[in-house]
PDB file of N, CA, C and O in Angstrom, chain B, residues numbered from 101:
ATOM      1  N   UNK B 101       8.660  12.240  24.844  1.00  0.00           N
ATOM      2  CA  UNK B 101       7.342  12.774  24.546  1.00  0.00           C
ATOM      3  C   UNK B 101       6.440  12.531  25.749  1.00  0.00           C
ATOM      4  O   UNK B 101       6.389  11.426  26.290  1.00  0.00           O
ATOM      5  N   UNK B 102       5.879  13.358  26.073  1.00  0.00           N
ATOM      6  CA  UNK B 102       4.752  13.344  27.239  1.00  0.00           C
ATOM      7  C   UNK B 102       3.339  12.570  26.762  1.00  0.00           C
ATOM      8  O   UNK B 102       2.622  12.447  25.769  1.00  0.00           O
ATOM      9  N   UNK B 103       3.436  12.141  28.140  1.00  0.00           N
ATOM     10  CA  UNK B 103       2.032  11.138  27.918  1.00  0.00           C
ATOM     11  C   UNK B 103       1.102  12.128  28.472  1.00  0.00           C
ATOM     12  O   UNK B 103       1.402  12.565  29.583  1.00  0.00           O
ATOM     13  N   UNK B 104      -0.394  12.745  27.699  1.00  0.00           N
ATOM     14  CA  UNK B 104      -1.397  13.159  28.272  1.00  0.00           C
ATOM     15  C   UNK B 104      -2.111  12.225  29.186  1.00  0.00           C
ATOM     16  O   UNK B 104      -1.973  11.067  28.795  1.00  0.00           O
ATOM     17  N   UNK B 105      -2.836  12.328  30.282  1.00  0.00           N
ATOM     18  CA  UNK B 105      -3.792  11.304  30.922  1.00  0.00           C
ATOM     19  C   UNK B 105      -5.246  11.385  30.129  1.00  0.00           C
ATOM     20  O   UNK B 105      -5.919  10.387  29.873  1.00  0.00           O
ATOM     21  N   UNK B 106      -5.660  12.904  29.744  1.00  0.00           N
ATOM     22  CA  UNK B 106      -6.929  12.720  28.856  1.00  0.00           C
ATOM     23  C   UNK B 106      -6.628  12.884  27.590  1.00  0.00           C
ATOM     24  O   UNK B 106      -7.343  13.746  27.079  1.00  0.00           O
ATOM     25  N   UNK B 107      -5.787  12.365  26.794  1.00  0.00           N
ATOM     26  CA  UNK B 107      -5.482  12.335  24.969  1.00  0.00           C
ATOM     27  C   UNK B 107      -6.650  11.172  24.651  1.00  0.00           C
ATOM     28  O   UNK B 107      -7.239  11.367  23.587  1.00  0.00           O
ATOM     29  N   UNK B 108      -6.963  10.301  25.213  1.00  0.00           N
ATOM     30  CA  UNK B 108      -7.916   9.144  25.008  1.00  0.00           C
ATOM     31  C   UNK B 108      -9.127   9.396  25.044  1.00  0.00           C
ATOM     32  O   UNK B 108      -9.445   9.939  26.102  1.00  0.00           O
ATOM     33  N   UNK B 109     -10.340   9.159  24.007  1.00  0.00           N
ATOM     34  CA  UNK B 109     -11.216   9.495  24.337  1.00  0.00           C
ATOM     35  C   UNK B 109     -11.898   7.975  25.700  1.00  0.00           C
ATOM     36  O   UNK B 109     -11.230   7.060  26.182  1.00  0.00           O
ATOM     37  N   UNK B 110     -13.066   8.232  25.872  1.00  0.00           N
ATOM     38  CA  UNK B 110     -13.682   7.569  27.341  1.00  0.00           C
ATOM     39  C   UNK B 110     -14.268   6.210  25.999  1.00  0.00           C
ATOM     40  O   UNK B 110     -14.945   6.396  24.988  1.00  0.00           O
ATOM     41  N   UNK B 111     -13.787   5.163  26.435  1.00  0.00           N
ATOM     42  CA  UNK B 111     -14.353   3.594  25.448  1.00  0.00           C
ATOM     43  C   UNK B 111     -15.149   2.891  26.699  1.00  0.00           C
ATOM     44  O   UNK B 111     -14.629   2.555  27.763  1.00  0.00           O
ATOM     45  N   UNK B 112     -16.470   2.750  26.347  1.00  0.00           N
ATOM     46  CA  UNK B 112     -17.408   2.273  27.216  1.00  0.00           C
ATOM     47  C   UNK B 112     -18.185   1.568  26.605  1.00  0.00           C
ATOM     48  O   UNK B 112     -17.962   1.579  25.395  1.00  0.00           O
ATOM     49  N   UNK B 113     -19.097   0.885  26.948  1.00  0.00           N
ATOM     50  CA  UNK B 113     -20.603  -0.602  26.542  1.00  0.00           C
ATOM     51  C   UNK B 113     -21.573   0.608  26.325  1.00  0.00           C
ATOM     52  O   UNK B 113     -21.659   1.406  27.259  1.00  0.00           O
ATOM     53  N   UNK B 114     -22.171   0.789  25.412  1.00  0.00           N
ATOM     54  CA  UNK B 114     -23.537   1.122  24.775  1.00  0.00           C
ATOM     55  C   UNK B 114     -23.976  -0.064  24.071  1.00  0.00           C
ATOM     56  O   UNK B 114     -23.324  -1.025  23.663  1.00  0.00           O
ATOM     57  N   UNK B 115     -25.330   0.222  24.003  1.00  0.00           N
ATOM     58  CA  UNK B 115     -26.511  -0.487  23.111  1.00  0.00           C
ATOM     59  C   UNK B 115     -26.963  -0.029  21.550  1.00  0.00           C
ATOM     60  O   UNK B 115     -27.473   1.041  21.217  1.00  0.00           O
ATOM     61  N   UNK B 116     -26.730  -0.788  20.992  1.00  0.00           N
ATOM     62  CA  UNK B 116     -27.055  -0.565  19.456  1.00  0.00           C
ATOM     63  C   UNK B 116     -28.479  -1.271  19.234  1.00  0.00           C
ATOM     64  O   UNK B 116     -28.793  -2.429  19.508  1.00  0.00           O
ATOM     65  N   UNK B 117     -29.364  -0.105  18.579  1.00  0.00           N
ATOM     66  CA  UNK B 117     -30.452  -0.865  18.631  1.00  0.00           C
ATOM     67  C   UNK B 117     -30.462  -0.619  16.691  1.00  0.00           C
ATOM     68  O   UNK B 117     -30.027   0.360  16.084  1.00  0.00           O
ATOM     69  N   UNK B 118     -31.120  -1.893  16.099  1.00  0.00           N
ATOM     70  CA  UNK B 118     -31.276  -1.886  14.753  1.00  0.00           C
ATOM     71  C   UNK B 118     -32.745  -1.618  14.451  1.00  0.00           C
ATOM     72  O   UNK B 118     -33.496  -1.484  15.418  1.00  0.00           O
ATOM     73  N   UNK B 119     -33.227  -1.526  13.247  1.00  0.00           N
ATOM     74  CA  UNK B 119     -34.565  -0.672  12.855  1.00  0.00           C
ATOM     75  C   UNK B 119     -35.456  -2.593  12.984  1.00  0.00           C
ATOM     76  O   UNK B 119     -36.686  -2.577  13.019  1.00  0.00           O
ATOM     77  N   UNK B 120     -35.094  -3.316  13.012  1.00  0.00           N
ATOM     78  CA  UNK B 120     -35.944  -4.542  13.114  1.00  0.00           C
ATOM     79  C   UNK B 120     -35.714  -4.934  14.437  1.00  0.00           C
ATOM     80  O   UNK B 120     -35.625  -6.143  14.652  1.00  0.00           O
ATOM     81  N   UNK B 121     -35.596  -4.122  15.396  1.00  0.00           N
ATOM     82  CA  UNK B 121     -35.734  -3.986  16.939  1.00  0.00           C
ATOM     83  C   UNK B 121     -34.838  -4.988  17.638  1.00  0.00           C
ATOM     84  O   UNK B 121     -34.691  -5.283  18.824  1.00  0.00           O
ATOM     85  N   UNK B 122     -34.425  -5.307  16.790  1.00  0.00           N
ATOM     86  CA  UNK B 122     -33.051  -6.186  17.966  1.00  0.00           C
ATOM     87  C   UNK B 122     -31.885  -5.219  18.099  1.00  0.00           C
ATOM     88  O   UNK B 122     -31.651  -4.230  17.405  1.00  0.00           O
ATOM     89  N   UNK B 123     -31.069  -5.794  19.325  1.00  0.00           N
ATOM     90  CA  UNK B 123     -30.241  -4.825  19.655  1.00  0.00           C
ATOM     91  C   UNK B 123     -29.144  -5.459  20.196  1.00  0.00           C
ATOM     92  O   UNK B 123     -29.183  -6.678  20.360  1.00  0.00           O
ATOM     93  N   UNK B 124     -27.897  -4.634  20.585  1.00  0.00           N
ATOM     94  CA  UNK B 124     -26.614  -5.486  21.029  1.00  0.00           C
ATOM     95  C   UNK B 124     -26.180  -4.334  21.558  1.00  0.00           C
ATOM     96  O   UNK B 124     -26.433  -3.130  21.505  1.00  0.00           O
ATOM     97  N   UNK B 125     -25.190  -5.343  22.268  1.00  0.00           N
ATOM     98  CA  UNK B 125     -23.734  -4.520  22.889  1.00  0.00           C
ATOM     99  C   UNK B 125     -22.642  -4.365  22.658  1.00  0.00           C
ATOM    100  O   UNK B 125     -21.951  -5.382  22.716  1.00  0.00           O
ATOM    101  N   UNK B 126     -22.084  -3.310  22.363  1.00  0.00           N
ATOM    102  CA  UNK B 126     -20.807  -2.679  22.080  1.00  0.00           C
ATOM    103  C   UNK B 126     -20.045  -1.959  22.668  1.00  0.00           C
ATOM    104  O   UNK B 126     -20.546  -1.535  23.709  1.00  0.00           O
ATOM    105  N   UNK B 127     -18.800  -1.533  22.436  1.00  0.00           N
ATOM    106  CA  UNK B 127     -17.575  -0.677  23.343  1.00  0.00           C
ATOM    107  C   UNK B 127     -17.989   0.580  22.196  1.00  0.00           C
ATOM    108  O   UNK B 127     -18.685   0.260  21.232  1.00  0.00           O
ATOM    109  N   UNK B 128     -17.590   1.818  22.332  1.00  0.00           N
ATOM    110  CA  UNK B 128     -17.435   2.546  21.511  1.00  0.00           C
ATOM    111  C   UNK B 128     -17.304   3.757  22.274  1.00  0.00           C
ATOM    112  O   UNK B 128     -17.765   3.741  23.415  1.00  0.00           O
ATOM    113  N   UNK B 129     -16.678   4.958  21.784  1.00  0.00           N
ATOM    114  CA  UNK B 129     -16.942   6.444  22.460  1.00  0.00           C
ATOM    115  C   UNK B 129     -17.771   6.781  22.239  1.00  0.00           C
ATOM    116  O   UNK B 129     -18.086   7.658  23.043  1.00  0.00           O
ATOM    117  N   UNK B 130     -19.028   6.496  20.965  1.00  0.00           N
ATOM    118  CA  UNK B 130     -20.127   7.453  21.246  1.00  0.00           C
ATOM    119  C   UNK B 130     -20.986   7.416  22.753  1.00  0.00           C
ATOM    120  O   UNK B 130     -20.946   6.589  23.663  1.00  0.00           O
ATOM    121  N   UNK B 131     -21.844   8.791  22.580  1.00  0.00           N
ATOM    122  CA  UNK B 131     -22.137   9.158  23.951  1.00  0.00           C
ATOM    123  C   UNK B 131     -21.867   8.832  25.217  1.00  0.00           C
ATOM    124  O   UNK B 131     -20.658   8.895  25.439  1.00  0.00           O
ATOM    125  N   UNK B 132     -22.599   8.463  26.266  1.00  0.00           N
ATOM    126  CA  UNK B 132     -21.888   8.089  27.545  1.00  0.00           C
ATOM    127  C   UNK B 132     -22.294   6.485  27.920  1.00  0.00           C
ATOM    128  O   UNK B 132     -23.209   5.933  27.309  1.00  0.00           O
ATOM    129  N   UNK B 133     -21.412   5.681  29.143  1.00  0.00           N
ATOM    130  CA  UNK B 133     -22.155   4.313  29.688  1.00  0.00           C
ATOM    131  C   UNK B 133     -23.512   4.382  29.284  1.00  0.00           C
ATOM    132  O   UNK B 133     -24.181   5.310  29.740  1.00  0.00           O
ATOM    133  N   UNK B 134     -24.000   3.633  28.573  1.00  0.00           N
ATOM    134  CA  UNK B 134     -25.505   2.781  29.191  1.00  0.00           C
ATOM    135  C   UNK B 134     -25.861   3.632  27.994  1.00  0.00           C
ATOM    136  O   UNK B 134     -27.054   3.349  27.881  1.00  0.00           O
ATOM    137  N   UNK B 135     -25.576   4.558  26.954  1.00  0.00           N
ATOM    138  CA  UNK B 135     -26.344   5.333  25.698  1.00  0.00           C
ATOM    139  C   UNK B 135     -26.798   4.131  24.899  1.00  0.00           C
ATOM    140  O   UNK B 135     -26.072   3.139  24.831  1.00  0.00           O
ATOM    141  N   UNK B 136     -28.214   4.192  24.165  1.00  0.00           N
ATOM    142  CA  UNK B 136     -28.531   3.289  22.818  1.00  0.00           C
ATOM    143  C   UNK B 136     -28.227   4.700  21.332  1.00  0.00           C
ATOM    144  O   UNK B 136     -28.508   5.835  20.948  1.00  0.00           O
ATOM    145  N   UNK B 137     -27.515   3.546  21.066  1.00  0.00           N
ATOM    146  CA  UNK B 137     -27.170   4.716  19.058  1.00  0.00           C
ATOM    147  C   UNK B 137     -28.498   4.072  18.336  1.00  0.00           C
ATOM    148  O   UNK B 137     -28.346   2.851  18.338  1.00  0.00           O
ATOM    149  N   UNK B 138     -29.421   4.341  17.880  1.00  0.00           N
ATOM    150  CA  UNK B 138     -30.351   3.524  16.591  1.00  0.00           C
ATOM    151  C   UNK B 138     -30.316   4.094  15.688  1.00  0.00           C
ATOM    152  O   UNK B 138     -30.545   5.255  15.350  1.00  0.00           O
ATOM    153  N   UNK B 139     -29.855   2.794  15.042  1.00  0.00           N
ATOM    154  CA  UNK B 139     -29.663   2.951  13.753  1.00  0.00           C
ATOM    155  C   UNK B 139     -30.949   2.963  12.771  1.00  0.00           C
ATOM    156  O   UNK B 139     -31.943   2.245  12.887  1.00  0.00           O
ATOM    157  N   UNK B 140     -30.672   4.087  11.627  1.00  0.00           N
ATOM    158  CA  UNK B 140     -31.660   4.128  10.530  1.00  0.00           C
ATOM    159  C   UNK B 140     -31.606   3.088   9.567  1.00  0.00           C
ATOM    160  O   UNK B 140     -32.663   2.941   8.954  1.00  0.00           O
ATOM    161  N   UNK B 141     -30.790   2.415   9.292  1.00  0.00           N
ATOM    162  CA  UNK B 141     -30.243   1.801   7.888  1.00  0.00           C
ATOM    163  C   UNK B 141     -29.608   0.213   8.808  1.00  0.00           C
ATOM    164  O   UNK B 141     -28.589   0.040   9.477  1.00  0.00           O
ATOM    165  N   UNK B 142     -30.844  -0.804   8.411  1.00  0.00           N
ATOM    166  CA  UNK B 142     -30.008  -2.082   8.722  1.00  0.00           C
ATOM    167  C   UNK B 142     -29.128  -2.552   8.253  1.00  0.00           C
ATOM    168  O   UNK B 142     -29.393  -3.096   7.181  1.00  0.00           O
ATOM    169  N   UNK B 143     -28.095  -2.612   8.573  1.00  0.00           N
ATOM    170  CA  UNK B 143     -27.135  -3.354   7.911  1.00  0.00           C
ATOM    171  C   UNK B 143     -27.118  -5.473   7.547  1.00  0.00           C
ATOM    172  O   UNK B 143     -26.185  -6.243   7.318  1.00  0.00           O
ATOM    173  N   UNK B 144     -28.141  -5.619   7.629  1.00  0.00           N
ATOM    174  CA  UNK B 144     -27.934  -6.979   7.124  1.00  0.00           C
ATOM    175  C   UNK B 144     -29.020  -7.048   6.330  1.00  0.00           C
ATOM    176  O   UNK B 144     -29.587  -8.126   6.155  1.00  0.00           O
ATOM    177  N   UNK B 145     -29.511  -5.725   5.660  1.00  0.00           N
ATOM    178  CA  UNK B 145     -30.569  -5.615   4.211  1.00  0.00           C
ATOM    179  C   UNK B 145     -29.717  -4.678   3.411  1.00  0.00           C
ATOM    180  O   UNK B 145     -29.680  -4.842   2.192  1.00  0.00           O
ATOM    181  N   UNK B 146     -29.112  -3.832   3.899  1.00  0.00           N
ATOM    182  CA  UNK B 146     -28.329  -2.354   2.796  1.00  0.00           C
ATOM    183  C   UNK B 146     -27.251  -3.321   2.118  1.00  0.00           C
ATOM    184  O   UNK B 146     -26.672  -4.389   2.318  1.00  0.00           O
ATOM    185  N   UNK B 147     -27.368  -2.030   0.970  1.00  0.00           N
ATOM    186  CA  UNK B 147     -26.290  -2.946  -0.391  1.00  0.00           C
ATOM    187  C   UNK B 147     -24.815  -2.952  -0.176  1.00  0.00           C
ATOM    188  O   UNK B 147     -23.982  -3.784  -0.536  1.00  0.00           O
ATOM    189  N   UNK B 148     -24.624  -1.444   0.729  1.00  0.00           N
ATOM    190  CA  UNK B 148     -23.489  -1.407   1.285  1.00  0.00           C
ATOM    191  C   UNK B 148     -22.520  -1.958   2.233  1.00  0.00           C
ATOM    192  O   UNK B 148     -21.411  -1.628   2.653  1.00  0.00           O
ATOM    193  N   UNK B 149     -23.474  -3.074   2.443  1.00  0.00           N
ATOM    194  CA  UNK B 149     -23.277  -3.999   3.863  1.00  0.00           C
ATOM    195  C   UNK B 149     -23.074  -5.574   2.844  1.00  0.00           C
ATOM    196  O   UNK B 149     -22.128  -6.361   2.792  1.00  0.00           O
ATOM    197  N   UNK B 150     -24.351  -5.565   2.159  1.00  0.00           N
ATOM    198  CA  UNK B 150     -23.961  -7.407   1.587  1.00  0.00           C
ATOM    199  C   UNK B 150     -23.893  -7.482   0.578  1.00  0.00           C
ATOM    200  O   UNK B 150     -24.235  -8.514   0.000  1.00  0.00           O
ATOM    201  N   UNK B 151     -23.172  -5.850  -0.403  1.00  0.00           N
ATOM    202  CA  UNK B 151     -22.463  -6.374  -1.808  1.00  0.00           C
ATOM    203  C   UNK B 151     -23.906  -5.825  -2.614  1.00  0.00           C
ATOM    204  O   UNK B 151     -23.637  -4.824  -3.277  1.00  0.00           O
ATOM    205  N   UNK B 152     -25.042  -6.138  -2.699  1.00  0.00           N
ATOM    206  CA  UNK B 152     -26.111  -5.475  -3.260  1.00  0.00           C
ATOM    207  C   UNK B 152     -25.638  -6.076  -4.542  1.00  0.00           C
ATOM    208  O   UNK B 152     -24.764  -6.925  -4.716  1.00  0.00           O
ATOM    209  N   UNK B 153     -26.624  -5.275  -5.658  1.00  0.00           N
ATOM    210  CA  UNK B 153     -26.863  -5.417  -6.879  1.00  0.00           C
ATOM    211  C   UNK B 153     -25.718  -4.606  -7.606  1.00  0.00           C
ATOM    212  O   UNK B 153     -25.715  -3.419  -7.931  1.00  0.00           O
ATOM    213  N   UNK B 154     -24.886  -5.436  -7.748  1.00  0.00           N
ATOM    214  CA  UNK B 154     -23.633  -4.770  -8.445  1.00  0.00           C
ATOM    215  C   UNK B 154     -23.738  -4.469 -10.306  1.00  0.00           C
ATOM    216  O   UNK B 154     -23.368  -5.472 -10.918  1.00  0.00           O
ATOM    217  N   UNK B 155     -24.037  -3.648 -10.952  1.00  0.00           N
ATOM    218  CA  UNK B 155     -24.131  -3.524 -12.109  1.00  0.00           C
ATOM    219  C   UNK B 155     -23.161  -2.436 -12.809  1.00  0.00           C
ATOM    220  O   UNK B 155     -22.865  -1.325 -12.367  1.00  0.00           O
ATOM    221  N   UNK B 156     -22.708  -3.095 -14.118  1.00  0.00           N
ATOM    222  CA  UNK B 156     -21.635  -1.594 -14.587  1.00  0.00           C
ATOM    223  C   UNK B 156     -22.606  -1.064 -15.298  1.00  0.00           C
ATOM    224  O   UNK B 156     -23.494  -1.747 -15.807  1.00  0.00           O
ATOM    225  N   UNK B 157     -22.527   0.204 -15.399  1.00  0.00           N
ATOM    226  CA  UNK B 157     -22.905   1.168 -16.507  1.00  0.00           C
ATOM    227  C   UNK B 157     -22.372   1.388 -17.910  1.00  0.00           C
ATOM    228  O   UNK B 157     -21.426   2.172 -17.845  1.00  0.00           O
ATOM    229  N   UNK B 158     -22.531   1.132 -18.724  1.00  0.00           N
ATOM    230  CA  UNK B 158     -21.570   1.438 -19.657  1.00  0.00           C
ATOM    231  C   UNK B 158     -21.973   3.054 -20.922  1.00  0.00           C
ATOM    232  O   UNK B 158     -22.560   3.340 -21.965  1.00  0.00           O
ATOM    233  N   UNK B 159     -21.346   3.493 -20.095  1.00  0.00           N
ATOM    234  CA  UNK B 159     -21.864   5.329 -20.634  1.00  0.00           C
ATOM    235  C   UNK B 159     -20.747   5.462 -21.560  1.00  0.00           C
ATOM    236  O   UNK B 159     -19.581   5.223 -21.246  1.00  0.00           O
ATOM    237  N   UNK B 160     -21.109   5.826 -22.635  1.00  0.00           N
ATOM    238  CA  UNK B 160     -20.085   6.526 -23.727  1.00  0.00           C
ATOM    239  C   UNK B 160     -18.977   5.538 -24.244  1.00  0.00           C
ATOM    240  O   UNK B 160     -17.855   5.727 -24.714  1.00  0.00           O
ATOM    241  N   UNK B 161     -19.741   4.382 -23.970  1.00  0.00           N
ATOM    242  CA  UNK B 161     -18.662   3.357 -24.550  1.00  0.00           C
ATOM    243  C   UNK B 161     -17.535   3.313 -23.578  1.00  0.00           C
ATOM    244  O   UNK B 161     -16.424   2.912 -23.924  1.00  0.00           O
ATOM    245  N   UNK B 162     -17.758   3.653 -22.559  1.00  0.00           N
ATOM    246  CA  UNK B 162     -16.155   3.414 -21.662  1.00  0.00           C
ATOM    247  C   UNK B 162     -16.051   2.502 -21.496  1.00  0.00           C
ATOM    248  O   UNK B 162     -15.057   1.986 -22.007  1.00  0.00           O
ATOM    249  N   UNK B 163     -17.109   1.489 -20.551  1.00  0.00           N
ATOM    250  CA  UNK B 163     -16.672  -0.198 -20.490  1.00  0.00           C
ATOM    251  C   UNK B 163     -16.100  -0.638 -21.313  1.00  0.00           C
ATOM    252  O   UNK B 163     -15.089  -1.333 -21.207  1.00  0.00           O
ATOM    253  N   UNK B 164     -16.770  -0.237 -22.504  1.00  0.00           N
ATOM    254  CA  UNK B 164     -16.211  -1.110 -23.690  1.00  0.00           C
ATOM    255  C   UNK B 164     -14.992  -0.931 -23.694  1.00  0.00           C
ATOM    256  O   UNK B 164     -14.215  -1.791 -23.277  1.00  0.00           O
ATOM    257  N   UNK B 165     -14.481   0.609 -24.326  1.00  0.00           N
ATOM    258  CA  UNK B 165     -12.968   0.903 -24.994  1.00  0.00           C
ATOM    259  C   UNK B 165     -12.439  -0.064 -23.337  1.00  0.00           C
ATOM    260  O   UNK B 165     -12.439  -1.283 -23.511  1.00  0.00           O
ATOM    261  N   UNK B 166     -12.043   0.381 -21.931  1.00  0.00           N
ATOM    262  CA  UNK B 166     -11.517  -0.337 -21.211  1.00  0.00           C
ATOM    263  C   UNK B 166     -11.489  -1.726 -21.376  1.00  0.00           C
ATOM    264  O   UNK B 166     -10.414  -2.239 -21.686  1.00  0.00           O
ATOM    265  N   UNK B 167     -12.688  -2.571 -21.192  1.00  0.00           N
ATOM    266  CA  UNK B 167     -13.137  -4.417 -21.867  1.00  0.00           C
ATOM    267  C   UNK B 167     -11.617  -4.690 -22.417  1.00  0.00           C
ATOM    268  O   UNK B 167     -10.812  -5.458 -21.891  1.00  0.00           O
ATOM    269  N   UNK B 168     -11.355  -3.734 -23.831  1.00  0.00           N
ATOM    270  CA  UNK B 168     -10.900  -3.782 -25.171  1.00  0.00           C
ATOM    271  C   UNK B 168      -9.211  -3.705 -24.948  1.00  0.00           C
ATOM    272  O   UNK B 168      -8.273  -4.343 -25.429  1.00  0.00           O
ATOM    273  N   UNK B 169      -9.313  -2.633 -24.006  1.00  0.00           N
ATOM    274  CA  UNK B 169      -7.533  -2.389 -23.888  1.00  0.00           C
ATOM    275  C   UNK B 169      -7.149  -3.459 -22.950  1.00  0.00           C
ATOM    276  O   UNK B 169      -5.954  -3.688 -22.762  1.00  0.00           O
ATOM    277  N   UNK B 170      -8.054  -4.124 -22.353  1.00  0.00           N
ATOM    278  CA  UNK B 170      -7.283  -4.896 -21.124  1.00  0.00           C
ATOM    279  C   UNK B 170      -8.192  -6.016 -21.320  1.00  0.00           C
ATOM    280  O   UNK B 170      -8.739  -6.402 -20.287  1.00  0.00           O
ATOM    281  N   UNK B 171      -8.602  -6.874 -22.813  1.00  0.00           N
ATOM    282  CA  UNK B 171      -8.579  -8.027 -22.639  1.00  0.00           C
ATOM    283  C   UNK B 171      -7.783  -9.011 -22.955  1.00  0.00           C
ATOM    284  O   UNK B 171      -8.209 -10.155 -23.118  1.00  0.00           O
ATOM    285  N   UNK B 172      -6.523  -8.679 -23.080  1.00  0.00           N
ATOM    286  CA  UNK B 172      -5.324 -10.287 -23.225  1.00  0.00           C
ATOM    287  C   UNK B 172      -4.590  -9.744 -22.253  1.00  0.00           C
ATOM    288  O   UNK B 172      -3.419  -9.909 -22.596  1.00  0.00           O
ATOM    289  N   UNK B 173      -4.641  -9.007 -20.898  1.00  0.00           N
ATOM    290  CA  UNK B 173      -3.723  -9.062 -19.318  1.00  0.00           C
ATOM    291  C   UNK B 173      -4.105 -10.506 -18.786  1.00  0.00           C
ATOM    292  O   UNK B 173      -3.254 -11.386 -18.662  1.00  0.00           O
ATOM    293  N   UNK B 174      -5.086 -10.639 -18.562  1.00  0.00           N
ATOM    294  CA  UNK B 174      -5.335 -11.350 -17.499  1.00  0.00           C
ATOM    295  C   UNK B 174      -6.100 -12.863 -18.157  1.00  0.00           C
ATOM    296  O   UNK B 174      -6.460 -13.757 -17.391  1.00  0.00           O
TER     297      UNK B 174
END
């Protein structure tokens, strides 16, 4: 199998800047050397980042009937 020389994209140091104005350095392909990415969404406040407020819903009785079929497994 042939090796391409450009199959790789270009991995270079950009600046990540976060919405509470600190910022870092990273490797990544986005844009070119020396680009800042800023980000909209901090990740060390979003729920998606530290687990957040985890709550079940229980619509139409599903938790329940499930609860029910699978409480003597475990």
């Amino acid at each position: 199998m042939k090796k391409a020389a450009d199959c790789h994209p270009d991995y270079h140091p950009i600046r990540v800047q976060l919405p509470n104005g600190s910022d870092f350095i990273t490797y990544s392909t986005y844009g070119k050397e020396g680009d800042t990415l800023a980000l909209d969404i901090d990740p060390s406040t979003h729920p998606a980042w530290t687990g957040g407020d985890q709550k079940l819903m229980d619509r139409g009785g599903r938790l329940s009937k499930f609860k029910k079929k699978f409480e003597g497994m475990f």
